[in-house]
C-alpha positions as CSV (number, residue, x, y, z in Angstrom):
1,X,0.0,0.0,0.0
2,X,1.4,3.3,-0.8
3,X,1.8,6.7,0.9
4,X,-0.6,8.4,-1.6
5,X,-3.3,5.3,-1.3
6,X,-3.3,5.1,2.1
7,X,-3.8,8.8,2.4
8,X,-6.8,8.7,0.4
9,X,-8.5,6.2,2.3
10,X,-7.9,7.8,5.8
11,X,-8.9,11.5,4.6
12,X,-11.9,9.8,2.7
13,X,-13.6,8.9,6.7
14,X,-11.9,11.6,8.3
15,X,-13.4,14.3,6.5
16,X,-16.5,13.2,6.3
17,X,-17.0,12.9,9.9
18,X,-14.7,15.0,11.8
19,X,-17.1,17.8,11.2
20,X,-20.3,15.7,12.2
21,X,-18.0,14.5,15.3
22,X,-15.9,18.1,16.5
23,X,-17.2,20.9,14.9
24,X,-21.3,20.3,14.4
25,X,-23.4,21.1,17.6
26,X,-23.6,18.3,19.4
27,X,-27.2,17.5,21.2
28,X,-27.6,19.1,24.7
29,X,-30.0,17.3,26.9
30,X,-32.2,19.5,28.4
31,X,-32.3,20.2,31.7
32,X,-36.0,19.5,32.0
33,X,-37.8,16.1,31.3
34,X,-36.7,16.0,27.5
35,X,-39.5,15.8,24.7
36,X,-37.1,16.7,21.9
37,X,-37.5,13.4,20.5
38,X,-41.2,13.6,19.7
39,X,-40.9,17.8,18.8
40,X,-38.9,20.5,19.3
41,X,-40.9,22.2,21.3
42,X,-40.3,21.2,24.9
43,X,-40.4,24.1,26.2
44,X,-43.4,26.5,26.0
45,X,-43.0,30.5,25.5
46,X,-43.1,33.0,28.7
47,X,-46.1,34.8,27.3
48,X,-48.2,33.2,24.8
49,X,-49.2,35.2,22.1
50,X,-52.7,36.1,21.8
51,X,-55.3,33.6,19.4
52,X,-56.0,36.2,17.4
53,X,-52.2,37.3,16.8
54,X,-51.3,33.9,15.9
55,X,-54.2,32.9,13.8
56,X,-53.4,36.1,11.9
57,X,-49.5,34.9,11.2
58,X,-50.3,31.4,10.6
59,X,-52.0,30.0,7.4
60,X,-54.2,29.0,7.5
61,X,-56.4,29.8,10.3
62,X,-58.1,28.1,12.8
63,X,-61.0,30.6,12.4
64,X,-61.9,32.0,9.1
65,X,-63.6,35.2,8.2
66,X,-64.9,35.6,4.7
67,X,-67.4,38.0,3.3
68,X,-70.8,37.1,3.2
69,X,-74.3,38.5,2.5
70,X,-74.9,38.0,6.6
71,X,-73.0,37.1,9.6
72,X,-73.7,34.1,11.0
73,X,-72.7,33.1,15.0
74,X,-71.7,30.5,16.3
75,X,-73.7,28.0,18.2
76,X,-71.2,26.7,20.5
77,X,-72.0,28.3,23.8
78,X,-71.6,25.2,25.8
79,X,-68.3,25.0,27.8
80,X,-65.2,22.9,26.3
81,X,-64.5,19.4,28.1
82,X,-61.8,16.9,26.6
83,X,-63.1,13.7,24.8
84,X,-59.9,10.6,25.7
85,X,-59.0,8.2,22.9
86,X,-57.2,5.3,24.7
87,X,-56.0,2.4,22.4
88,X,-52.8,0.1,23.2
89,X,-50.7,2.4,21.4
90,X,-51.6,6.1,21.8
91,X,-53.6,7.9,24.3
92,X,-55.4,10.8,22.3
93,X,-57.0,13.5,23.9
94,X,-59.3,15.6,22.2
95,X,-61.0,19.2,22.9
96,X,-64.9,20.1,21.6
97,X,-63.3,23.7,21.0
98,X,-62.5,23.5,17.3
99,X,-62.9,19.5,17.6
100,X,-58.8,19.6,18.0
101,X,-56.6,17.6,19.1
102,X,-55.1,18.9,22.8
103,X,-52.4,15.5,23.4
104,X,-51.3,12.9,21.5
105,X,-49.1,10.4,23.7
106,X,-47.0,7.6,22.5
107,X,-47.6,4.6,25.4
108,X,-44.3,2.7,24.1
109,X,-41.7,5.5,23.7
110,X,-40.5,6.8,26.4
111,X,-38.8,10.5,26.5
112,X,-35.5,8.9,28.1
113,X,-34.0,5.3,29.4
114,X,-35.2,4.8,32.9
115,X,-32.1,3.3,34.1
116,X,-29.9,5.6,32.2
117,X,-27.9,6.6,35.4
118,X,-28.1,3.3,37.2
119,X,-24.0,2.8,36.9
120,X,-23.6,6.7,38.1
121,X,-25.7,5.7,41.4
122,X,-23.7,3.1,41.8
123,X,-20.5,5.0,41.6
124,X,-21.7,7.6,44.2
125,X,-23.0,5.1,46.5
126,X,-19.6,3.1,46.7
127,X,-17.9,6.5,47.6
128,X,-20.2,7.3,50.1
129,X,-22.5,10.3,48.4
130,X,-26.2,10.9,47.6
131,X,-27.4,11.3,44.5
132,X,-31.1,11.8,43.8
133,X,-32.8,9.6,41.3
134,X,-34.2,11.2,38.1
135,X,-37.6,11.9,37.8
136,X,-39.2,8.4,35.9
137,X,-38.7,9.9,32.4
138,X,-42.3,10.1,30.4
139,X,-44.4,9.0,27.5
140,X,-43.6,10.8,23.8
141,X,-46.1,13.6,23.0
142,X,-46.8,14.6,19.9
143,X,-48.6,17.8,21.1
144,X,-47.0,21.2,21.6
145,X,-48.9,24.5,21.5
146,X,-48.9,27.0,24.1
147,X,-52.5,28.4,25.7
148,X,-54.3,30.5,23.1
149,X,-52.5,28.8,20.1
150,X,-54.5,26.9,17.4
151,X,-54.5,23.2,18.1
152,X,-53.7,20.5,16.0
153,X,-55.8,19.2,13.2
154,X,-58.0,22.5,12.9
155,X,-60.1,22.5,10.1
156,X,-60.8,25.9,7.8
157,X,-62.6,26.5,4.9
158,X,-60.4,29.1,2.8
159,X,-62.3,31.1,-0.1
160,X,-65.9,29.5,1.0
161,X,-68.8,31.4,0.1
162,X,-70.7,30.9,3.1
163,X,-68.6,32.1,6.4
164,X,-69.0,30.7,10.0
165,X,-66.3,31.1,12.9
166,X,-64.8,27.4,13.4
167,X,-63.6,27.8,16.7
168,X,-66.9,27.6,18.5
169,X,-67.5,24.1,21.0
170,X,-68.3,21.2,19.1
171,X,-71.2,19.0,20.1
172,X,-69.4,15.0,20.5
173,X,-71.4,12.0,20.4
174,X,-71.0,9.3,23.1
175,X,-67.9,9.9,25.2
176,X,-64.5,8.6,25.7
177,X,-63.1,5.8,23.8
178,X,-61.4,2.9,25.3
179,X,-59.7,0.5,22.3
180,X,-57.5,-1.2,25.0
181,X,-59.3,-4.2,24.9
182,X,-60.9,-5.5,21.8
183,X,-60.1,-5.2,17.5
184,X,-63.0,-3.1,16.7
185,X,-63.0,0.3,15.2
186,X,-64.5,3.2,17.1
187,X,-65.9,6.5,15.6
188,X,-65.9,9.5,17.0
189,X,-68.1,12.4,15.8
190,X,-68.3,15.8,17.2
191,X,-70.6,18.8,15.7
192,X,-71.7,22.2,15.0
193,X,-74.7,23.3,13.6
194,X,-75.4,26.9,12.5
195,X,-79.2,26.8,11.4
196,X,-80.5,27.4,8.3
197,X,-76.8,27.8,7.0
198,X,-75.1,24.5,7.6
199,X,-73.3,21.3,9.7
200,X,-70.2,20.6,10.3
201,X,-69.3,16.9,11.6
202,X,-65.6,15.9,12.3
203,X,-65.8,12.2,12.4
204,X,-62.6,10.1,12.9
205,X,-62.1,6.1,12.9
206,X,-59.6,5.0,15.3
207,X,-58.3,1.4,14.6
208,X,-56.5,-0.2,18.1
209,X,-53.7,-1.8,16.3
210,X,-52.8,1.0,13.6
211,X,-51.1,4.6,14.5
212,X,-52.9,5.9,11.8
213,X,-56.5,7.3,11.7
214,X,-59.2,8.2,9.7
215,X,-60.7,11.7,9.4
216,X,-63.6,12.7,7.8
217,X,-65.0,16.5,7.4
218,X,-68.7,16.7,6.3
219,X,-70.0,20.1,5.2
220,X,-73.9,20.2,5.1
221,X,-75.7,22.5,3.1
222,X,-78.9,24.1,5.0
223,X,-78.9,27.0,2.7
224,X,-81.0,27.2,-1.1
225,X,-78.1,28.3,-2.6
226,X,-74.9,26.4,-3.6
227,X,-72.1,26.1,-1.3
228,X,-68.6,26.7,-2.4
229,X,-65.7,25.0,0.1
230,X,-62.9,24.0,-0.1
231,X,-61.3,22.4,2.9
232,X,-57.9,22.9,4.9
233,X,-56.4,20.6,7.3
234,X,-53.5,22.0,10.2
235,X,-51.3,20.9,12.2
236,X,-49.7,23.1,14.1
237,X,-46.5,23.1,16.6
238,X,-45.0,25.4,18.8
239,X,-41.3,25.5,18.1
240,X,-39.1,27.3,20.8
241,X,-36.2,29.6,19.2
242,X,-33.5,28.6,22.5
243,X,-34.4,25.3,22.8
244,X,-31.3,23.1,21.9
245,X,-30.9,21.2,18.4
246,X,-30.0,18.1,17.7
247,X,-27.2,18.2,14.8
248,X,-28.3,14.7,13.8
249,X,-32.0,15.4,13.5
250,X,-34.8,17.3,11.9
251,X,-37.3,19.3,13.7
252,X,-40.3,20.9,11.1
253,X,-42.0,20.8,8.0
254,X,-41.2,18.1,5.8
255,X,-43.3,17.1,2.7
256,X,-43.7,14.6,-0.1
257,X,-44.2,16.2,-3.4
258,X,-43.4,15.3,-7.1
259,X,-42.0,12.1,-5.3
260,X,-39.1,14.1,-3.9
261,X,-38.6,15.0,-0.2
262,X,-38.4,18.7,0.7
263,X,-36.8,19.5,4.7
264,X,-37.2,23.6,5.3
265,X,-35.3,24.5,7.7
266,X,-37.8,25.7,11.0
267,X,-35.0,29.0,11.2
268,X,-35.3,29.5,7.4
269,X,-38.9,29.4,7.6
270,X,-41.0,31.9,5.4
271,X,-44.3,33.6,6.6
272,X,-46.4,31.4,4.1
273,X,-45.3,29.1,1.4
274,X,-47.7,27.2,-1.0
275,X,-46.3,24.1,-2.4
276,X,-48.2,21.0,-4.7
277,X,-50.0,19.8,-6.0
278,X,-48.9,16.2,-6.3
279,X,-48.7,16.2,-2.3
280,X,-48.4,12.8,-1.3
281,X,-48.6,13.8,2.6
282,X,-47.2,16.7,4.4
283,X,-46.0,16.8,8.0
284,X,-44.2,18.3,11.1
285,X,-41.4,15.4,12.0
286,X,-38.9,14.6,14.7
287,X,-36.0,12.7,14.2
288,X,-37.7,9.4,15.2
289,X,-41.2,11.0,15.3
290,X,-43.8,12.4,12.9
291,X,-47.3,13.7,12.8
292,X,-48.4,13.3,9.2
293,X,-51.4,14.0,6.9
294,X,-52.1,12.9,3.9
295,X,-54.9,13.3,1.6
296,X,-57.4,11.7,0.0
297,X,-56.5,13.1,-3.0
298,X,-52.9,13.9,-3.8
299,X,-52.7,15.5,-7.7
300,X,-55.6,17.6,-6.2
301,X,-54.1,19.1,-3.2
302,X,-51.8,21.7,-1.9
303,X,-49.2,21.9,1.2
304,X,-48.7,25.5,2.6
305,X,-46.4,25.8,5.4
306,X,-46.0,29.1,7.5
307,X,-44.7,30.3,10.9
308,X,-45.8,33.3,12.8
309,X,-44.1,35.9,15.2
310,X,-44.8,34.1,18.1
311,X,-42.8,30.9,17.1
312,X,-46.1,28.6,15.6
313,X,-45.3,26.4,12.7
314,X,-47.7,25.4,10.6
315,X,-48.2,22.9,8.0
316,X,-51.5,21.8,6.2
317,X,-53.5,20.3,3.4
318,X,-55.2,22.6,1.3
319,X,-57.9,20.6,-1.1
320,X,-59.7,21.6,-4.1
321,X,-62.6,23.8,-4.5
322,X,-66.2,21.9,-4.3
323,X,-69.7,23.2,-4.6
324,X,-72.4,21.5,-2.4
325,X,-75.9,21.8,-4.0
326,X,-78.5,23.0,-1.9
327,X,-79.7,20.2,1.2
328,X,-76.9,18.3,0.3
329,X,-73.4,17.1,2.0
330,X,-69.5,18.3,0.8
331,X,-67.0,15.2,1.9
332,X,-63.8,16.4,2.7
333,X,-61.2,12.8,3.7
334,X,-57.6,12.8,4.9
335,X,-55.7,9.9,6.4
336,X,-53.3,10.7,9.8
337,X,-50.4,8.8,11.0
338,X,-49.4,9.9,14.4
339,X,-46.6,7.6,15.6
340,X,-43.0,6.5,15.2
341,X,-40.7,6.4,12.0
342,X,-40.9,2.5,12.0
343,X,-39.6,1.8,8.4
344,X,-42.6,-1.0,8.2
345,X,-44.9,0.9,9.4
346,X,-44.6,3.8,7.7
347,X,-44.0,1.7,4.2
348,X,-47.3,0.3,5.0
349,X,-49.2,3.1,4.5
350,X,-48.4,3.4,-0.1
351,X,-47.8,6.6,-0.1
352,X,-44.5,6.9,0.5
353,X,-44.0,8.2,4.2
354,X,-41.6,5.7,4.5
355,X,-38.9,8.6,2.6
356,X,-39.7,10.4,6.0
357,X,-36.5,8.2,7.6
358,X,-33.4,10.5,6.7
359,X,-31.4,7.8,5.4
360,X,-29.7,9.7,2.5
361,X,-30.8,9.7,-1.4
362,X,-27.9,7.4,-2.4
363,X,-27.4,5.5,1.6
364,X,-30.9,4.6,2.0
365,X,-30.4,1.8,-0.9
366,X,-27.6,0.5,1.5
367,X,-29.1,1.4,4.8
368,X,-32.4,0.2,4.2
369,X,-31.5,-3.5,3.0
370,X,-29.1,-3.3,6.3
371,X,-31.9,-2.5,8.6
372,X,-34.4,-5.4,7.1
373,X,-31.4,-7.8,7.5
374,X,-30.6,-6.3,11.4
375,X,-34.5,-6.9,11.9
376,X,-34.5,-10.1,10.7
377,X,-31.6,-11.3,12.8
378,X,-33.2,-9.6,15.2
379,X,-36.1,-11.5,15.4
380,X,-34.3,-15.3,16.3
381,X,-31.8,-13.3,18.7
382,X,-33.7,-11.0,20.9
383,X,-30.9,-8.4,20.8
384,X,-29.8,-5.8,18.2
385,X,-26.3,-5.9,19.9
386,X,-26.4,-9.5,19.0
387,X,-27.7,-9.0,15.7
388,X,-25.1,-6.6,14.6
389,X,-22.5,-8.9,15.6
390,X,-24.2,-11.8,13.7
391,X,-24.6,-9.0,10.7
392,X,-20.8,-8.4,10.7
393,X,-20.0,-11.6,10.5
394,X,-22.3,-12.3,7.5
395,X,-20.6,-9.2,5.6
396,X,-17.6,-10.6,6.1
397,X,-18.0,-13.3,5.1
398,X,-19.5,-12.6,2.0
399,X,-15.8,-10.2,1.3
400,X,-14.1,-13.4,2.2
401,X,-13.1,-14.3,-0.4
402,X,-11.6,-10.7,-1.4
403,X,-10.1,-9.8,2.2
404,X,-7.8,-13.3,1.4
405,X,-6.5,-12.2,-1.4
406,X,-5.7,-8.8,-0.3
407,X,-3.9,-10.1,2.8
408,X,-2.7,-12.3,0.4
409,X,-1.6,-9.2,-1.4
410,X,0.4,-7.8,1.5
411,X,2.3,-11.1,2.5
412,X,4.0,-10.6,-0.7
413,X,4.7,-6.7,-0.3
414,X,6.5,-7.8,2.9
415,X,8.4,-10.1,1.1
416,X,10.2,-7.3,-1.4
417,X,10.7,-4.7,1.5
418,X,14.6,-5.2,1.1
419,X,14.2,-5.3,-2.7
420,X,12.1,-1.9,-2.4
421,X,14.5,-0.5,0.6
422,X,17.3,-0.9,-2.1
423,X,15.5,0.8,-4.1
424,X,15.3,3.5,-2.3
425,X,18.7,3.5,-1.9
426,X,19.8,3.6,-5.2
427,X,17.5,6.7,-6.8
428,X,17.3,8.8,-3.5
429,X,17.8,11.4,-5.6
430,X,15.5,10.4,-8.6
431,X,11.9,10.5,-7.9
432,X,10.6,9.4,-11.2
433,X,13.2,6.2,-11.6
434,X,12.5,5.1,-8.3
435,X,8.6,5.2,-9.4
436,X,9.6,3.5,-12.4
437,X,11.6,0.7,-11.0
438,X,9.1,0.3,-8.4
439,X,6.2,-0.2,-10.4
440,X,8.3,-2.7,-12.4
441,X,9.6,-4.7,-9.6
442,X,5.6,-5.1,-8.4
443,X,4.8,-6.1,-12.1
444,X,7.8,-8.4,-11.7
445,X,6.8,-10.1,-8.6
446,X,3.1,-10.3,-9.9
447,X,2.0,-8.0,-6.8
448,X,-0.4,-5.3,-6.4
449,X,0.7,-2.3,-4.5
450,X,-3.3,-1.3,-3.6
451,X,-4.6,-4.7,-2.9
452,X,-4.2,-4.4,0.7
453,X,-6.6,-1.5,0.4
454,X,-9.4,-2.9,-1.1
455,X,-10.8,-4.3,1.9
456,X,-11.2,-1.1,3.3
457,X,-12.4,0.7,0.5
458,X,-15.1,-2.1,-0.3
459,X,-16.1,-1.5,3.0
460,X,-16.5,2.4,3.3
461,X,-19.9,2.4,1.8
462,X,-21.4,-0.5,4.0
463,X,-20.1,1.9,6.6
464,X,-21.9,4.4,5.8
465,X,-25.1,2.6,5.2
466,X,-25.0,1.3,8.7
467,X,-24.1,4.7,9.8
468,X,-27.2,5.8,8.7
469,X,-29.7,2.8,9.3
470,X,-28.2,3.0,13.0
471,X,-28.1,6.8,13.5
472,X,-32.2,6.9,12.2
473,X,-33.5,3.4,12.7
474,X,-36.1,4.1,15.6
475,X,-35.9,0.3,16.2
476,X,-32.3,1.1,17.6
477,X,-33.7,4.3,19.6
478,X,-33.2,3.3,23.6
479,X,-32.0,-0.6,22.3
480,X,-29.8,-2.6,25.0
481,X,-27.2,-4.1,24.3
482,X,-25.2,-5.2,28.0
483,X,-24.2,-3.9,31.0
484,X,-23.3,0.0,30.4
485,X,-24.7,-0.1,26.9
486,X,-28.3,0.6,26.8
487,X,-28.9,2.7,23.8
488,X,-27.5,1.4,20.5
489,X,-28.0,4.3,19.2
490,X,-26.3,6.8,21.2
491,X,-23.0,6.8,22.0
492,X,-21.0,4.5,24.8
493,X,-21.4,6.8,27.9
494,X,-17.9,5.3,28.9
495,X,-16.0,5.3,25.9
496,X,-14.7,1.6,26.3
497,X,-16.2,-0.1,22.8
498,X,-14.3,2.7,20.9
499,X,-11.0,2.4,22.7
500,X,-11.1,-1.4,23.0
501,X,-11.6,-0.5,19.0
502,X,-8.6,1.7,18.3
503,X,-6.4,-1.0,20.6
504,X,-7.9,-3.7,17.7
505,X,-6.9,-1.6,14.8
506,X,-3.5,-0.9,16.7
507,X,-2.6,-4.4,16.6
508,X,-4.2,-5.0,13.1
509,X,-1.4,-2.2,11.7
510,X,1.7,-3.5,13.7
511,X,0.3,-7.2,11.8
512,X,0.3,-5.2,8.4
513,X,3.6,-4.6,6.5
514,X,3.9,-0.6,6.3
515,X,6.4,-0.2,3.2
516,X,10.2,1.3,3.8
517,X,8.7,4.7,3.7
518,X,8.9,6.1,6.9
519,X,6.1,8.7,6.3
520,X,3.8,6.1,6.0
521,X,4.9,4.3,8.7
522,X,3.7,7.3,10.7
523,X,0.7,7.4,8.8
524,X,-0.8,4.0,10.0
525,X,0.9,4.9,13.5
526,X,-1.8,7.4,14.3
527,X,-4.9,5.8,12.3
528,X,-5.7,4.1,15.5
529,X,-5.4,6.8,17.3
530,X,-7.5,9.1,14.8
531,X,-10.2,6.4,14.3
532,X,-10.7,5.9,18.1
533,X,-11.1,10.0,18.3
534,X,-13.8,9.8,15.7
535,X,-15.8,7.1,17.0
536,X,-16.0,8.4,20.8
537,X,-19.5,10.2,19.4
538,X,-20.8,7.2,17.1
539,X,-23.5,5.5,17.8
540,X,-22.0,2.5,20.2
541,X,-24.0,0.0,17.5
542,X,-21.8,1.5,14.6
543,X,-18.8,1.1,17.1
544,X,-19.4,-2.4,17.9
545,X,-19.9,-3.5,13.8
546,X,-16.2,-1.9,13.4
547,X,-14.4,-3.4,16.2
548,X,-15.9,-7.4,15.7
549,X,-15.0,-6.5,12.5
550,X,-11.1,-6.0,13.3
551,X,-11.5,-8.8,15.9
552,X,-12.5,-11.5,12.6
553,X,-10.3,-9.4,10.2
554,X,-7.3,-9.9,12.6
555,X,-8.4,-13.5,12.6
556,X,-8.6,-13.8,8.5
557,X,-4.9,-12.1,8.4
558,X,-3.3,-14.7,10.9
559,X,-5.0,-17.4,9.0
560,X,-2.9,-16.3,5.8
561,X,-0.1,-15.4,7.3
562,X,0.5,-18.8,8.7
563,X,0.0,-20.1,5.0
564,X,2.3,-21.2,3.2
565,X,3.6,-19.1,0.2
């Protein structure tokens, strides 16, 4: 292996990570119960800004005012109460004002690792000190908007030609729904009436075994006149300026149109941006979260996103325009998923939300086949730890064949080190005729000066694949391993996989032959050293594939080494 090879394939990982790993923002736990994983929007604002100041700034609005030839009030007088969804997987609760959505929690995500600290008690207690237990960490919610913000999945009716304030209290049939126990769908329907002009039911279809929902919006006309509507669905999302950001993730809009993937950044935000059609779904995402909505009618529909002056993002469906003859009903359907970025899950809804996992436009062909193969191992061992072990050993096996003959490779460049040291020698002072002589002597000899590199360089995309499947994957999120490794992937609190990993490459150079050059010599001195740096912040999974993967290559190169020539 040359000095110019071997530089390329160190500077080819180096750079691509030392900024992710030293110079990015790194993500700051909050000092509060964290919620960061489910939105960015933790924390709430000092002073709320006022409904009507934020229903101005945000598109569209919760409640609409269009002209009309008279002004029509709204019925809902009665005083709001909350309406529970419970099913196995969410707990939903629901508000009659505006029939919105007030919480959405996630019952099988937690916000942090119970025991995250158990080792750190530990530690303090053998030394004699105190130190007070964590509050339990809590479910995932969905939900953040402060007091006097629109709530989620409000429902407008932009450039209608009959005009009626939205935000009045809804009428619900029945009461709270409990899906714990059974498979049957539940509806839920909630109401307002404004007489003689026309009905509005929200009516949604809850499914105990699904995250996603349906919604329906019915527009009844009581009026002898047509009704032109056209209906708009929100969700919307406080978003707090100072709250810290987590380099690796996405918190905001993102949106499926034209089958490509758009990611504003929240900061970048414009007031109000109008987007589609072909809007396959449109949604405000976490990095292992989302809260999507997707319409009934894609080539029909437009995506507008917008944030205000007091910090609300908003993101909705805008649909086409529809008349309602007189005594008759307008049908306005969207389908929600509220829930996790399972890759399965989301892939099983056909529309695409599966592109909502940030795997990369040329990784996710690597990093999604790594990821079925990790949940498939998964599935017989009980243990992604276990299964990325078992994974390493698979791709290894399948480069077999290719790491023998590159080790192969190097055997014989040890072999002409006192042919290549004379060499040296000889032309000290003649660059070119030592290149020339030494290409000839490898041609010679039959040997190939890069073929101890190819292993590596083979390797570098799988790398990066299961970089990415392991740094998104929420099937890795808060996934044990042993002892001090309970999140695969975040990083090893102590450090130990990645040095026990530099001490494996370490040993791997001092087996490989490192040329007469002394330069490189120094080179592969400090790749140990510069690899064990870079994986301190790597997701312990990713840590873990690299060093069983020395362990086995170290076990391949002793295996050829003891071969005869």
């Amino acid at each position: 292996m040359d000095k110019r090879t071997l530089l390329a394939v160190v500077l080819s990982i180096a750079v691509v990570f030392a900024y992710q790993t030293y110079f990015a923002p790194k993500p700051v736990q909050k000092p509060a119960a964290p919620t960061q994983q489910a939105a960015p929007a933790a924390a709430q604002p000092a002073q709320p800004a006022a409904p009507a100041a934020a229903e101005k700034a945000t598109a569209p609005t919760a409640v609409q005012t269009l002209q009309t030839g008279r002004m029509v009030a709204a019925t809902g007088t009665a005083s709001e109460k909350d309406v529970v969804v419970d099913t196995p997987l969410y707990r939903a609760v629901f508000t009659t004002r505006g029939a919105a959505l007030k919480s959405f929690q996630l019952k099988q995500y937690k916000t942090a690792l119970a025991n995250e600290d158990d080792l750190v008690d530990i530690f303090y207690r053998l030394i004699g000190k105190g130190k007070p237990k964590p509050a339990a960490p809590s479910q995932v919610e969905l939900v953040h908007v402060s007091p006097g913000m629109p709530r989620p999945l409000a429902v407008s009716f932009p450039d209608s030609t009959l005009n009626v304030p939205l935000d009045g209290v809804y009428e619900v049939k029945g009461s709270d729904l409990d899906l714990t126990q059974g498979k049957d769908q539940k509806t839920l329907t909630f109401t307002q009436t404004y007489p003689g002009e026309l009905r509005i039911d929200k009516i949604f279809t809850f499914d105990p075994a699904k995250y996603s929902f349906a919604m329906e919006v019915r527009v009844h006309n009581l009026t002898n006149a047509p009704l032109s509507q056209n209906g708009s669905l929100a969700w919307y999302q406080y978003v707090d300026p100072k709250a810290p950001v987590d380099s690796y993730g996405h918190d905001g809009p993102v949106s499926y149109i034209g089958k490509e993937i758009d990611r504003p950044e929240v900061a970048k935000l414009e007031a109000d941006k109008l987007q589609g059609p072909d809007v396959s779904w449109g949604a405000f995402e976490s990095k292992y979260f989302i809260a999507a909505l997707i319409p009934q009618n894609p080539s029909l529909t437009s995506f507008r996103t917008s944030k205000d002056a007091a910090n609300l993002v908003s993101v909705s469906l805008k649909g086409p325009q529809s008349v309602v003859p007189p005594g008759q009903a307008g049908l306005f359907s969207y389908h929600l998923y509220l829930g996790p970025k399972d890759y399965s899950l989301l892939k099983g809804q056909n529309i695409g939300l599966e592109n909502a996992i940030d795997f990369g436009d040329w990784l996710k062909w690597l990093a999604m086949p790594l990821l079925v193969v990790l949940q498939f191992l998964n599935g017989y061992v009980g243990n992604y730890g276990i299964a990325i072990i078992l994974l390493t050993v698979l791709i290894k096996l399948i480069f077999w064949p290719l790491g023998n003959k590159s080790y192969k490779s190097m055997k014989e460049m040890q072999k002409l080190q006192p042919l290549m040291l004379a060499l040296r020698e000889k032309y000290k002072d003649d660059k070119t005729r030592l290149s020339q002589e030494s290409m000839a002597l490898y041609k010679t000899h039959k040997v190939n000066p890069l073929g101890g590199c190819l292993p590596m360089i083979v390797q570098i995309p799988v790398f990066f694949g299961l970089y990415k499947a392991l740094l998104y994957a929420i099937e890795l999120r808060h996934s044990p391993f042993f002892w001090w490794i309970q999140d695969l992937s975040a990083k090893d609190p102590y450090y130990i996989t990645p040095i026990i990993m530099g001490a494996t490459m370490f040993i791997q150079q001092k087996m490989t032959p490192t040329g007469a050059d002394p330069m490189q010599a120094k080179i592969m001195l400090f790749m140990p050293i510069i690899f064990t740096f870079m994986f301190l912040n790597f997701p312990s999974g990713l840590v873990i594939y690299w060093l069983f993967n020395n362990i086995i290559s170290i076990g391949q190169q002793v295996y050829i080494n003891r071969q005869p020539s």
